[in-house]
C-alpha positions as CSV (number, residue, x, y, z in Angstrom):
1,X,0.0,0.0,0.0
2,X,1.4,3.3,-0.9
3,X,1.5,6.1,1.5
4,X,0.4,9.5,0.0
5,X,1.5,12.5,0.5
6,X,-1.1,13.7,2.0
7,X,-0.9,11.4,4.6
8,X,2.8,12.1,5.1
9,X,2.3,15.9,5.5
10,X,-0.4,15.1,7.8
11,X,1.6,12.9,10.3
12,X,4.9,14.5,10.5
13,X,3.0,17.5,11.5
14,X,2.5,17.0,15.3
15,X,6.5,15.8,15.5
16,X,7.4,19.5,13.9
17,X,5.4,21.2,17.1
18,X,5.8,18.6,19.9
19,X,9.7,18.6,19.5
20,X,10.2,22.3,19.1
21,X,13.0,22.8,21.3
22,X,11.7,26.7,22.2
23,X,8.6,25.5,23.9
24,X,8.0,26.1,27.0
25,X,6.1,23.3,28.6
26,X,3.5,24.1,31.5
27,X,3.0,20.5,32.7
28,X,2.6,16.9,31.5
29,X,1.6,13.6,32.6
30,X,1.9,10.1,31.7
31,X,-1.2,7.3,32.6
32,X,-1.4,3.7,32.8
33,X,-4.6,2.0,33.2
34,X,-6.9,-0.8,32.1
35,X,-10.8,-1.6,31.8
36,X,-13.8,-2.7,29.8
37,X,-16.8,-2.2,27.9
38,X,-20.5,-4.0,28.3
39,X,-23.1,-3.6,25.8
40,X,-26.4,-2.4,26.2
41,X,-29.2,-4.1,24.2
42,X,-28.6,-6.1,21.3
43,X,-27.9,-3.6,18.3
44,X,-23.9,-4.7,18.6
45,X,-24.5,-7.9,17.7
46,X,-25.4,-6.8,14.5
47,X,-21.5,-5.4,14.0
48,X,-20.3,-8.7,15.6
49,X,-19.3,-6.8,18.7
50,X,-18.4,-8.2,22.0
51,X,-17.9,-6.6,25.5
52,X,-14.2,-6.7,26.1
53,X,-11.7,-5.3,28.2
54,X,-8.7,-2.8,27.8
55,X,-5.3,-1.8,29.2
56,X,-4.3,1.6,28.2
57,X,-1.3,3.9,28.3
58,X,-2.0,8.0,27.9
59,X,0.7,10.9,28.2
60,X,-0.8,14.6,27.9
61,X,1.4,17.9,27.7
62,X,0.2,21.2,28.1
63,X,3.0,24.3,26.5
64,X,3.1,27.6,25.7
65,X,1.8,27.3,22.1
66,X,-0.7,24.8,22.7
67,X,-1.7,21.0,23.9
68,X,-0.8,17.6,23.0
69,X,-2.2,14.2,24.2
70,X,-1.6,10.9,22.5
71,X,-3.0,7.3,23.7
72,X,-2.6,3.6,22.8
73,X,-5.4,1.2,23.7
74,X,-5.4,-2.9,23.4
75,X,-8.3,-4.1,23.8
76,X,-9.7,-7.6,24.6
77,X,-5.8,-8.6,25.6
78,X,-7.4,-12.3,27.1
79,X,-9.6,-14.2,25.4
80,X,-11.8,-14.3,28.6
81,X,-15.1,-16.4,27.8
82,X,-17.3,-13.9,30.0
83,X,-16.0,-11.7,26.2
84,X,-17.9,-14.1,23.8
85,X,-21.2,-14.7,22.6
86,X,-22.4,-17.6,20.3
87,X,-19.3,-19.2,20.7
88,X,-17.4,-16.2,19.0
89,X,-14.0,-14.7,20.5
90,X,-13.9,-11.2,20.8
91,X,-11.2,-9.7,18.3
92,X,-8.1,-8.3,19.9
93,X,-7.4,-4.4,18.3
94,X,-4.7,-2.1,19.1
95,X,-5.8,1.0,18.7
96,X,-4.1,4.7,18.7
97,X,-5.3,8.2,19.4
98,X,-4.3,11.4,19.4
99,X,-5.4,15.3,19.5
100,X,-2.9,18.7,18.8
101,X,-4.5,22.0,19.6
102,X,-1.8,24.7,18.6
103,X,-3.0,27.9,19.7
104,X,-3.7,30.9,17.1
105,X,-3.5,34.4,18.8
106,X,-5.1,34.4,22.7
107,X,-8.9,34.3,21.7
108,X,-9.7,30.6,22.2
109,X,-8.5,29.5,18.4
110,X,-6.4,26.9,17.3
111,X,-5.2,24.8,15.0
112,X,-6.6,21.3,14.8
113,X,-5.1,17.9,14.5
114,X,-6.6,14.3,15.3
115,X,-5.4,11.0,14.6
116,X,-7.1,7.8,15.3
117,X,-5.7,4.3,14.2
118,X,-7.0,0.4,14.9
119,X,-5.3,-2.7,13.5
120,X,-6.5,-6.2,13.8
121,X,-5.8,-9.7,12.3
122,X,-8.2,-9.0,9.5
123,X,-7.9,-4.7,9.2
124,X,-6.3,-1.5,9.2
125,X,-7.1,2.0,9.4
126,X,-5.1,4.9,9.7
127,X,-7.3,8.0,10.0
128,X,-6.0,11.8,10.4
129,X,-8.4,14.6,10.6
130,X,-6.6,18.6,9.8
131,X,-9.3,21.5,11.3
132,X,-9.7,24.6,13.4
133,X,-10.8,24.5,17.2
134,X,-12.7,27.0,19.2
135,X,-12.3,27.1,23.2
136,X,-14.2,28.9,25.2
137,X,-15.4,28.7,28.8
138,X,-18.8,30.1,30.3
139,X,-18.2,30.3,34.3
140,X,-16.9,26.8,35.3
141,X,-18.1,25.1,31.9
142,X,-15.5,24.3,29.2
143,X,-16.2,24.0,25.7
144,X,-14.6,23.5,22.8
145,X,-15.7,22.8,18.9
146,X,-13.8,21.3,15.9
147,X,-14.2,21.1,12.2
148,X,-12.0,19.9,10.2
149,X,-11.1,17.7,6.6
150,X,-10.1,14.3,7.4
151,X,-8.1,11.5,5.5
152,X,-7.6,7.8,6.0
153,X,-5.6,5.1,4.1
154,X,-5.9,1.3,5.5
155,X,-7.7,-2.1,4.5
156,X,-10.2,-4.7,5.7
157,X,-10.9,-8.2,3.5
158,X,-13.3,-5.9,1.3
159,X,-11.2,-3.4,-0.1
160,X,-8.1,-0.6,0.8
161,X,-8.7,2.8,0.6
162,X,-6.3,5.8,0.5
163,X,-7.5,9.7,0.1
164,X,-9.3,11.9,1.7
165,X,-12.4,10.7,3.2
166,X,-14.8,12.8,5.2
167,X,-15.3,15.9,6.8
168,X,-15.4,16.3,10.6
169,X,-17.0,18.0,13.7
170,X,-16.1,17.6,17.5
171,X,-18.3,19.3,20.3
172,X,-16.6,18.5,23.9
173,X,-18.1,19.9,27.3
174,X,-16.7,19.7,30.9
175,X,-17.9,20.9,34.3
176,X,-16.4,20.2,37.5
177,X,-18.7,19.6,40.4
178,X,-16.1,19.4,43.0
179,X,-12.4,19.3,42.9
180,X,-12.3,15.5,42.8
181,X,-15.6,14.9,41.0
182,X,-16.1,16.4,37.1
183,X,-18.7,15.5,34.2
184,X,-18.0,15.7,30.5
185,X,-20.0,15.3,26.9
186,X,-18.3,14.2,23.6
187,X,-20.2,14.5,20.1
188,X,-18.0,13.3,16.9
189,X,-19.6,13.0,13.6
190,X,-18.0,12.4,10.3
191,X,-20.0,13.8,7.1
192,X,-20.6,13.0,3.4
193,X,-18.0,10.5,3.5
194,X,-16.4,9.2,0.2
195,X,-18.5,6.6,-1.4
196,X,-15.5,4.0,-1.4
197,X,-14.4,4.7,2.2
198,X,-17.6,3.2,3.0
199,X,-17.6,0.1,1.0
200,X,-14.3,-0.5,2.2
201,X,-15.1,-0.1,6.2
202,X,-19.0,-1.7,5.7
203,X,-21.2,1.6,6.7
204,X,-24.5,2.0,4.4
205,X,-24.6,6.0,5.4
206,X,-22.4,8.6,4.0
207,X,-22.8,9.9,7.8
208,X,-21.3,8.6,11.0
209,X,-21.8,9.6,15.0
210,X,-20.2,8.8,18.3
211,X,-21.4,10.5,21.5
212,X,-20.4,9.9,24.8
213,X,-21.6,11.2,28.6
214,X,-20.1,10.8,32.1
215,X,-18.0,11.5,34.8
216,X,-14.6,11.1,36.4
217,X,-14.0,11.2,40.2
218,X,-10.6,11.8,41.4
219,X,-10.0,8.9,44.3
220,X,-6.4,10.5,45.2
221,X,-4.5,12.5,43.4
222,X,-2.7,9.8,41.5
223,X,-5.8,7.6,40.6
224,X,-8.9,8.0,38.6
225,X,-12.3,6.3,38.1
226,X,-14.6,7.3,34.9
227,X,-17.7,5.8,34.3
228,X,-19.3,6.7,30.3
229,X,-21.9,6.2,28.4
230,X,-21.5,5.8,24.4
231,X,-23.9,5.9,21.8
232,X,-22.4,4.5,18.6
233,X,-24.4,5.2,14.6
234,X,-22.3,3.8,12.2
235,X,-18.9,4.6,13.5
236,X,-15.4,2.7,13.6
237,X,-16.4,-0.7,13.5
238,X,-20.0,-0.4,14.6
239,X,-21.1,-1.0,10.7
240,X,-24.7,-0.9,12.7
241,X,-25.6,0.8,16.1
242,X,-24.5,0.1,19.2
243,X,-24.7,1.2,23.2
244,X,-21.9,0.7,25.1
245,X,-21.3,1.6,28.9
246,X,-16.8,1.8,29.9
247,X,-15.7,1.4,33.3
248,X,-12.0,2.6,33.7
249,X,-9.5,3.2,36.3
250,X,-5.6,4.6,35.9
251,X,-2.9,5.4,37.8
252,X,-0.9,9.1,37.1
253,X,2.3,9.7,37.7
């Protein structure tokens, strides 16, 4: 599979501004952690979806010209039988994210960079999404909204795709009820995605969704608990629905 240009351009960018050697960094942290996802209902089943559960590494880094966060996921490391259903495994993925918010003047703007990868034994996907950001914060709620044009390159056993694919939009809310307790909202959507994109991945809609709901609480300052709700339409590789609840707990240090 060739890599474009396109997709070159795209990933060397967060090396240029993460490694800048003039940046002043304001603090950072690195995360380890594991847990797992039930289902809700019976709409996964129609992905071939099983409840699973995940160890996790995160690192997050907050400078003078913006922030940076980057995590790696495996999920369904054991083949546990409590993950199965009809006698299925669930499949193992490794999956990769990231999100670059490099600040433009002092008014809330920023450029935009997300990445998002998965590979299993039977499929790849390497997706990065170039945008703007807005920030803004109304008394003790933070916002923050993202659009941007996205492009992915990987395979599955239908097909490989590699171009650009979709156009994106993020809405994230937080609001902290107490210093140890916060809540949060997460709406992704990817629109009038390319035609062959879809084929390749399985989704019958040009139009994707991922929302998510819930709340972290703070048990020291070294370890967190977060409890979310997601609603899944057609997104990653939920070629259906599905409803999902993640229970997860790290360790910072």
């Amino acid at each position: 599979m060739k890599y474009s240009p396109t997709y070159i351009a795209i990933a060397m960018l967060p090396l240029c501004v993460a490694f800048n050697t003039q940046a002043k960094i304001l603090n950072q942290n690195t995360s380890i952690g594991f847990g797992g996802r039930a289902h809700i209902g019976n709409d996964h089943v129609a992905s071939n979806k099983n409840s699973f559960v995940a160890i996790f590494a995160k690192h997050s880094l907050k400078a003078d010209w913006g922030q940076l966060s980057v995590k790696a996921k495996y999920e369904n490391p054991f083949s546990l039988k409590e993950t199965r259903y009809e006698g299925k495994s669930a499949i193992t993925a490794f999956k990769t994210y990231a999100d670059l918010y490099y600040n433009i003047g002092d008014y809330g703007s920023s450029l935009w960079w997300e990445e998002f990868s998965v590979s299993t034994n039977s499929m790849v996907e390497v997706t990065n999404m170039l945008g703007g950001a807005y920030a803004y914060r109304f008394g003790k709620l933070n916002t923050r909204f993202g659009f941007g044009l996205g492009h992915s390159m990987g395979h599955t056993p239908k097909d490989e795709f590699d171009g650009l694919a979709f156009y994106g939009t993020k809405v994230e809310l937080s609001y902290p009820l107490n210093p140890n307790i916060s809540t949060f909202v997460m709406v992704e959507s990817r629109w009038d995605r390319d035609q062959d994109w879809q084929n390749t991945y399985g989704w019958d809609e040009d139009h994707g969704h991922h929302g998510l709901i819930g709340a972290a609480y703070k048990v020291t300052p070294n370890v967190n608990v977060s409890l979310a709700y997601h609603k899944l339409i057609e997104w990653g590789g939920y070629e259906e629905d599905g409803d999902a609840i993640d229970l997860n707990i790290s360790y910072r240090f």
